[in-house]
C-alpha positions in Angstrom: 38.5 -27.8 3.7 36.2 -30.1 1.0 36.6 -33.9 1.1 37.1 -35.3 -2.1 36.2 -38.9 -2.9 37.8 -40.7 -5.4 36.0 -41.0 -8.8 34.9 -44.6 -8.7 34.8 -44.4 -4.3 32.7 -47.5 -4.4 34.9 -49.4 -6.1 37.7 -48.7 -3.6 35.8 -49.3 -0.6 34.8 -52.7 -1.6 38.0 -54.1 -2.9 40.8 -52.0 -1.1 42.4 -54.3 1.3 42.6 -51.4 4.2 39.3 -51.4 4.4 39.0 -55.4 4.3 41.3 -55.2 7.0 39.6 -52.2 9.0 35.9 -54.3 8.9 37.5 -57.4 9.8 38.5 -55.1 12.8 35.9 -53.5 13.8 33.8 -57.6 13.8 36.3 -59.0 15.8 36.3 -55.9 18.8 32.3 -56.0 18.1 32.2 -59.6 19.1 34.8 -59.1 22.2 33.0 -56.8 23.3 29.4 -58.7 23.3 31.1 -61.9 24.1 34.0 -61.1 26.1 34.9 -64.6 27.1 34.9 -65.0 23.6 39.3 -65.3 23.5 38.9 -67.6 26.4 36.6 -69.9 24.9 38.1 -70.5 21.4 41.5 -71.2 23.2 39.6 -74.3 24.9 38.3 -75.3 21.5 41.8 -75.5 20.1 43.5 -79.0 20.0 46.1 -79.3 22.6 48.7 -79.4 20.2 47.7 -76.0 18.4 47.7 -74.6 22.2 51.4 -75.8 22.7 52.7 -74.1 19.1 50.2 -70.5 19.8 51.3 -68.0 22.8 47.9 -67.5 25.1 49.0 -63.5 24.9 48.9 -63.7 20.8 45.1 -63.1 20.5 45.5 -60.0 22.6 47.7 -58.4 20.1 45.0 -59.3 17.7 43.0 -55.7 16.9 46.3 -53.9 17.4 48.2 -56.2 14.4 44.8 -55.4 12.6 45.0 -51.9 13.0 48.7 -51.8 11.6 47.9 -54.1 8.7 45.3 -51.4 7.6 47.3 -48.5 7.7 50.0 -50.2 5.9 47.8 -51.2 3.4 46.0 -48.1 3.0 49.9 -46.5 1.5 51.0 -49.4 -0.4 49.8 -49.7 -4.1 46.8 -52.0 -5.2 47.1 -52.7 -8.6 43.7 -53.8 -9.4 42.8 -50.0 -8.6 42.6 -47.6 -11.0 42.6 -43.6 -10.9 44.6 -43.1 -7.6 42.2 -45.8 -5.4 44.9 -46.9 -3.2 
């Protein structure tokens, strides 16, 4: 089987949002995983009152809500690219 890349590939994986989404990713477990007090200490930054509105489990959900955005994004159509770059 040959891997085909779209005609203007570099286009696509600068401006496709699945991508966007997948780096975004990928820094955020990179960071948990150097810093893995990381979650814990930007929930004591927060203001009290952002604390009270945000579940303390919401951040843990984090890379896996990430990982869904991309693959939906990756199937829906992005009209600013051309010649099949979804």
């Amino acid at each position: 089987m040959r891997f085909k890349l779209f005609d203007d590939w570099k286009k696509v994986l600068v401006t496709s949002w699945s991508n966007r989404i997948t780096a975004l990713n990928a820094v955020l477990l990179a960071i948990l995983t150097a810093w893995p007090d990381a979650l814990v200490d930007i929930w004591t930054w927060l203001p009290a009152a952002l604390q009270a509105q945000v579940p303390q489990h919401i951040a843990l959900a984090l890379p896996l809500v990430l990982s869904g955005l991309s693959m939906w994004a990756r199937v829906v159509v992005q009209e600013k690219l051309e010649n099949g770059g979804k």
